[in-house]
C-alpha positions as CSV (number, residue, x, y, z in Angstrom):
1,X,43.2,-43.8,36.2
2,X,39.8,-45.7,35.8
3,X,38.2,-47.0,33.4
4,X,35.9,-45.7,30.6
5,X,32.4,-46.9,30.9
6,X,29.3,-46.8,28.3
7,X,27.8,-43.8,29.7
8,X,31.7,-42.0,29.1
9,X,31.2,-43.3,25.4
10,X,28.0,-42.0,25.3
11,X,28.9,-38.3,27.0
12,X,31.7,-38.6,23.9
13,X,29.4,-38.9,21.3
14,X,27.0,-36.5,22.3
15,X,30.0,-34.1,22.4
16,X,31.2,-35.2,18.9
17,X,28.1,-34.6,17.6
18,X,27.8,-31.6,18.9
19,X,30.4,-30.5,17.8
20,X,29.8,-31.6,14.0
21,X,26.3,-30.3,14.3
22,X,27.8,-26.6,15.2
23,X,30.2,-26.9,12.9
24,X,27.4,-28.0,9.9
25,X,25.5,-24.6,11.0
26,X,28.6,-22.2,10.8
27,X,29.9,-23.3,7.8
28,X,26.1,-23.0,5.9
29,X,25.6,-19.6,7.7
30,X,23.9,-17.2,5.5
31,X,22.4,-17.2,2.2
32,X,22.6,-21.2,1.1
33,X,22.7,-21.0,-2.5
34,X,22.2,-24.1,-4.6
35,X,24.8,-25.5,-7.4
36,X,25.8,-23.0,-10.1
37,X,23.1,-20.0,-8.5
38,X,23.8,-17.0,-7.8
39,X,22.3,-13.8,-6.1
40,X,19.7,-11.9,-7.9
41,X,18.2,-8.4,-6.1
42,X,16.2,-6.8,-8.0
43,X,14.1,-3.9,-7.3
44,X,10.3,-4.8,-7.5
45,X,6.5,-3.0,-6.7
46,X,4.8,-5.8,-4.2
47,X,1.0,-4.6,-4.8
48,X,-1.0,-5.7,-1.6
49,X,-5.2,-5.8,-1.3
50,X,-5.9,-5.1,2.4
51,X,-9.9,-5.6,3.2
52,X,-12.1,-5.2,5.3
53,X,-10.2,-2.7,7.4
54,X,-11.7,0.0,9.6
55,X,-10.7,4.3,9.1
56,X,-8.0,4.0,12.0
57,X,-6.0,1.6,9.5
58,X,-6.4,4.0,6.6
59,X,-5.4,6.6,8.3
60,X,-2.1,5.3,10.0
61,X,-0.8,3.9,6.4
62,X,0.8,6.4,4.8
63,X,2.9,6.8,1.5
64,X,6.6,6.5,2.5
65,X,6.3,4.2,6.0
66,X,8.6,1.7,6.3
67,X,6.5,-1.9,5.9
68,X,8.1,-4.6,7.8
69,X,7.3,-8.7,8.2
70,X,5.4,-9.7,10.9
71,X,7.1,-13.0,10.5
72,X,10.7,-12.2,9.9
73,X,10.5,-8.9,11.6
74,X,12.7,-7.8,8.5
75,X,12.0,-4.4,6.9
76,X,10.7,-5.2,3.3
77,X,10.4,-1.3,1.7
78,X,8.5,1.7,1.8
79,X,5.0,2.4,0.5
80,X,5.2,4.2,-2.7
81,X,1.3,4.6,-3.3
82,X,-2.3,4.1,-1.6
83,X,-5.7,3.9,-3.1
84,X,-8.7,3.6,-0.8
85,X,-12.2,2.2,-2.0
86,X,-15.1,1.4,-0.2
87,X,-15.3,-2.0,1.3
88,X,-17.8,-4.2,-1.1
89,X,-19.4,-7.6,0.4
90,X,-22.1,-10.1,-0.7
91,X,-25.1,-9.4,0.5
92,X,-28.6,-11.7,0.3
93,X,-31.5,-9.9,-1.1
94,X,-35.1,-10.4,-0.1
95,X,-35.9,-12.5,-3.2
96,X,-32.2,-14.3,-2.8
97,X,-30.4,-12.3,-5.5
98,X,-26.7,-12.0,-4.0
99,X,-25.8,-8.6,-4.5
100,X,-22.4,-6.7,-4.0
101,X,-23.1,-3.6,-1.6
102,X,-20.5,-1.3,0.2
103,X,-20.4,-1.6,3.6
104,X,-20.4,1.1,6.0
105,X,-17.3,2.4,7.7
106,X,-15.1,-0.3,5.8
107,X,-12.5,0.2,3.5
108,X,-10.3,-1.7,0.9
109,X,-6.5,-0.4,0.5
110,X,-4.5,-1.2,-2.1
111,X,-1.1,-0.5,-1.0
112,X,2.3,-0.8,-3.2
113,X,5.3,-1.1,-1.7
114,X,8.7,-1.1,-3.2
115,X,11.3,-4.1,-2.1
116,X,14.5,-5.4,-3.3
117,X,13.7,-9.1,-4.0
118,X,16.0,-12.4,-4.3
119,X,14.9,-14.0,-7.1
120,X,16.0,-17.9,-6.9
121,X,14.4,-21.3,-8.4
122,X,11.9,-21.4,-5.7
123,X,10.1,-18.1,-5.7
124,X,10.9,-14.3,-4.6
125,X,12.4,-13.4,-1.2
126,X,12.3,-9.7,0.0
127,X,16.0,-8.8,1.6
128,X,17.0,-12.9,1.1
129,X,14.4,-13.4,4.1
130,X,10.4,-13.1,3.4
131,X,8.9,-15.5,1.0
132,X,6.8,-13.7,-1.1
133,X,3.8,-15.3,-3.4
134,X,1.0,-13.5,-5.3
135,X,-2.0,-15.1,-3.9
136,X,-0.5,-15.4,-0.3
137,X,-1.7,-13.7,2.7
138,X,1.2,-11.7,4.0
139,X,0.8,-10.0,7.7
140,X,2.7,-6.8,8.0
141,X,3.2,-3.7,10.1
142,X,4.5,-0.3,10.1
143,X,5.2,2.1,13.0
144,X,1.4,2.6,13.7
145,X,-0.3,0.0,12.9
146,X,-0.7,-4.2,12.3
147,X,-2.3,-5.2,9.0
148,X,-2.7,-8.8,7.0
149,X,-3.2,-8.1,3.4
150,X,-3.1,-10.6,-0.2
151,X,-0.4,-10.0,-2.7
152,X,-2.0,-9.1,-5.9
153,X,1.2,-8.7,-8.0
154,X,4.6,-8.5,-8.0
155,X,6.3,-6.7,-10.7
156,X,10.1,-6.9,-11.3
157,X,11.8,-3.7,-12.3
């Protein structure tokens, strides 16, 4: 039999700690709740403001798509109700007034969506997963198309 040499001690340790650092994830696998929390889901209306978007967006939203993360890839809930308004930007007049005037071809789309939210210490996550902040920009998709939008509200049911 030989003997052990530092790079044997060192292949030992890595393997240890391999070992410990597998066994750290496994055991935390999950939802990681903090001391004395405890799941909260609870239903909730996410309103989103998309702007700026052309008529091919408006037109492949629809009331009842399924809205997923573009981050997480995780579904977050149907659409339960659209409203489309014509897209208003600042415009520069001749005598430098800034106006607001609608802008050709654009639209605004407020779009509601209904979740299931975690509600913990730290803020709102749809399905455990998606962070979710009013004020935030959240990128989403459906079937047919690829949007960004700012949450406006979130109201807890």
């Amino acid at each position: 039999m030989r003997r052990m040499n530092i790079a044997d001690f060192i292949i030992i340790i890595f393997i240890i700690g391999g070992i410990l650092v597998l066994a750290s994830k496994l055991g935390t696998f999950g939802l990681s709740l903090g001391q004395g929390e405890e799941i909260k889901m609870r239903k909730a209306v996410i309103v989103l403001e998309v702007e700026d978007v052309r008529e091919a967006t408006v037109n492949a939203l629809k009331i009842g798509h399924i809205v997923l993360s573009e981050e997480t890839n995780s579904p977050i809930g149907p659409i339960i109700e659209m409203t489309v308004t014509p897209y208003m930007d600042e415009i520069e007049t001749v005598d430098g007034k800034i106006v607001f005037s609608e802008v050709p071809g654009k639209y605004t789309i407020i779009v509601s969506l209904e979740a299931s939210l975690l509600e913990r210490e730290t803020g709102y996550f749809a399905e455990g997963i998606t962070e979710m902040k009013v004020n935030s920009i959240f990128k989403f998709y459906t079937k047919y198309v690829s949007t960004s939008g700012r949450i406006e509200e979130i109201d807890l049911q």
